[in-house]
C-alpha positions in Angstrom: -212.8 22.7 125.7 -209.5 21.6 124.5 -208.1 19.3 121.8 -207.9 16.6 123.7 -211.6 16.1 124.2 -212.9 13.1 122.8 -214.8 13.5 118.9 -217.9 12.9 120.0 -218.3 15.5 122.9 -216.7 18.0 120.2 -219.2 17.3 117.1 -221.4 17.6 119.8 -220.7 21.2 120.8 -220.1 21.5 116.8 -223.4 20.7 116.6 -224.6 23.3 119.0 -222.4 26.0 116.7 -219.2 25.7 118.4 -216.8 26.9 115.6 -213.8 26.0 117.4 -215.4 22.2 118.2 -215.8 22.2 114.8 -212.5 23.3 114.3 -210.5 20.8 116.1 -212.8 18.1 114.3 -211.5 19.6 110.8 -207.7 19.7 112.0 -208.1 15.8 113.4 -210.3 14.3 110.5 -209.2 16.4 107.4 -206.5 14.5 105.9 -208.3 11.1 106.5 -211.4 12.4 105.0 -209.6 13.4 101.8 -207.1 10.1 101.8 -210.9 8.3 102.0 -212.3 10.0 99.1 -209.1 10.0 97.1 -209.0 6.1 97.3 -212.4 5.9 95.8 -212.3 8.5 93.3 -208.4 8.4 92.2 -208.2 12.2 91.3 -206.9 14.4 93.4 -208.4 17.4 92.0 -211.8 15.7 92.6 -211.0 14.5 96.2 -210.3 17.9 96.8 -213.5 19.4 95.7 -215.5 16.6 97.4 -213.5 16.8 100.6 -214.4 20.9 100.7 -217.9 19.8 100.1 -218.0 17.4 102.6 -216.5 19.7 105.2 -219.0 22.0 104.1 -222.0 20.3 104.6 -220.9 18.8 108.3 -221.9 21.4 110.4 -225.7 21.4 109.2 -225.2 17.1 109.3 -223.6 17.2 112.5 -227.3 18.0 113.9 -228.7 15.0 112.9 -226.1 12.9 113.9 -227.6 11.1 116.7 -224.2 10.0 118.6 -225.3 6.0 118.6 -221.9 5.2 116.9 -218.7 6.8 116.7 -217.9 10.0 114.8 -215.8 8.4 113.5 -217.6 5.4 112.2 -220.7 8.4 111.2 -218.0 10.4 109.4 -216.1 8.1 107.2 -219.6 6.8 106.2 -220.9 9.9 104.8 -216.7 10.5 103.3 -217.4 6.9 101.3 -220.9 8.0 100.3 -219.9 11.5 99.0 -217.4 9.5 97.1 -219.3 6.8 95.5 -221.7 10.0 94.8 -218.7 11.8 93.5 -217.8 9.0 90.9 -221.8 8.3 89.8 -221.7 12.2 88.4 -218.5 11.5 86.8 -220.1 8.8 84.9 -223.3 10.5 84.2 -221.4 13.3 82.8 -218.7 11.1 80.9 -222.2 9.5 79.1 -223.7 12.3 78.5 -220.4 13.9 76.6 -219.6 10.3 75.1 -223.6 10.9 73.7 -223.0 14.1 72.6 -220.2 13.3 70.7 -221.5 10.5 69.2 -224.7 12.4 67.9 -222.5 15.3 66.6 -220.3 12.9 64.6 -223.3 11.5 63.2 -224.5 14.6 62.6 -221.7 16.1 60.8 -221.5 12.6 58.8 -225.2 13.4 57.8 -224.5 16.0 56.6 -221.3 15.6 54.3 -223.1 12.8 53.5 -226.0 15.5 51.9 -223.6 17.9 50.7 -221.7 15.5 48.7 -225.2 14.4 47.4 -225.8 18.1 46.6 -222.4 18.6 45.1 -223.3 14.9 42.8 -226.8 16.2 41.7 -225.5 19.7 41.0 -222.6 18.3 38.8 -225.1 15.8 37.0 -227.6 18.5 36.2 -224.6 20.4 34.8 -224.1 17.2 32.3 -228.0 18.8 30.8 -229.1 21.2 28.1 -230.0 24.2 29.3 -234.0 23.7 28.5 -234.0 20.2 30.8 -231.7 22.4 33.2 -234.1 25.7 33.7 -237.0 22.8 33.8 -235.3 21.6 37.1 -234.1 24.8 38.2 -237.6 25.4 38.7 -239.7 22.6 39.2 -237.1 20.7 41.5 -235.5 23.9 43.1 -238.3 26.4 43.6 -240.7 23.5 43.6 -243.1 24.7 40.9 -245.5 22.5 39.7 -245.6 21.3 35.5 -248.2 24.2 34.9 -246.2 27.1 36.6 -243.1 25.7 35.1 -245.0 25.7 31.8 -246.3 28.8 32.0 -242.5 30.2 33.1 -240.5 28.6 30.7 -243.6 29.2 27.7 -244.1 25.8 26.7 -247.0 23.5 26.9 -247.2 21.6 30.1 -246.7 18.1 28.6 -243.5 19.4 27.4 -242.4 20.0 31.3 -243.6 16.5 31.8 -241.6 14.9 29.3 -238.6 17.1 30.3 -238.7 15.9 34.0 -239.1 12.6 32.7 -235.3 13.1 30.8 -234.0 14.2 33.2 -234.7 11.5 35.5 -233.5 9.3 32.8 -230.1 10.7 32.4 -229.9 11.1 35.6 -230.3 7.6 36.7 -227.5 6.6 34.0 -225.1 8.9 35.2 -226.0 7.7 38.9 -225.4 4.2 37.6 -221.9 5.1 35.6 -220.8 6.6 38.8 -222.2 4.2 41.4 -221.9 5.1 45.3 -223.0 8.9 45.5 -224.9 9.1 42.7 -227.0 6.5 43.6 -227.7 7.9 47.2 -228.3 11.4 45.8 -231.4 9.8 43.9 -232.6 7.7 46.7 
């Protein structure tokens, strides 16, 4: 064997595990191959990678090639495909980030969306005496009903009724003085 055998009779002794066949394929074809993939993929950090990968994966596809066109012809075939492949998983993985950054930003808009509604309705029940306040405290945030509320705050149930009843009052009046927030934290 020498390097000036044609490609084909060398991929074919590549093919048969020739390593220095396969050699003298890699020294002829290399730069092309990577000029190829460059061109399509306009990175040369990617060409790089997918020229490696490429070279990496012709000796096993070397023994399916079936030597009914030129190597040539066979090789810059699977260089465009690996390519074009190359650029699809770019994409896919440029979506997928552009989704995931879309659904965090939402995300974090959410929620300073409910903490500003939290800091509103914190402030507002601030604005209340301190009967219609512990009447929240404990029916709105430890979600008691009016009877254990009742029973806590040692007053008659009705009175926990009324008091919730205020302080939806007041608090819709202060949600419509202030407009925007308010308004949401109520909704």
């Amino acid at each position: 064997m020498s390097k000036n055998d044609d490609d084909e009779s060398l991929a074919s002794k590549a093919a048969s595990g020739d390593a220095a066949a396969f050699k003298i394929l890699l020294g002829r074809h290399y730069d092309r191959v990577f000029r190829i993939v460059y061109s399509v993929v306009h990175n040369q950090s990617e060409a790089e990678d997918v020229t490696q990968e490429i070279w990496a994966a012709l000796p096993k596809k070397l023994k399916k090639w079936r030597g009914d066109a030129k190597l040539t012809s066979w090789l810059y075939r699977i260089t465009l495909n690996a390519a074009k492949d190359s650029l699809r998983r770019s994409a896919s993985r440029a979506r997928t980030v552009e989704t995931y950054v879309e659904v965090e930003a939402m995300a974090r808009a959410e929620s300073l969306e409910r903490q500003n509604r939290l800091t509103w309705l914190h402030a507002a029940l601030e604005t209340l005496s301190d009967d219609l306040r512990e009447t929240a405290a404990l029916t709105l945030g430890e979600e008691m009903n009016f009877a254990q509320a009742a029973d806590c705050l040692g007053v008659a149930e009705g009175t926990v009724a009324w008091r919730m009843s205020e302080i939806r009052k007041r608090l819709k009046t202060l949600a419509s003085k202030d407009g925007g927030i308010g308004k949401e934290a109520l909704a």
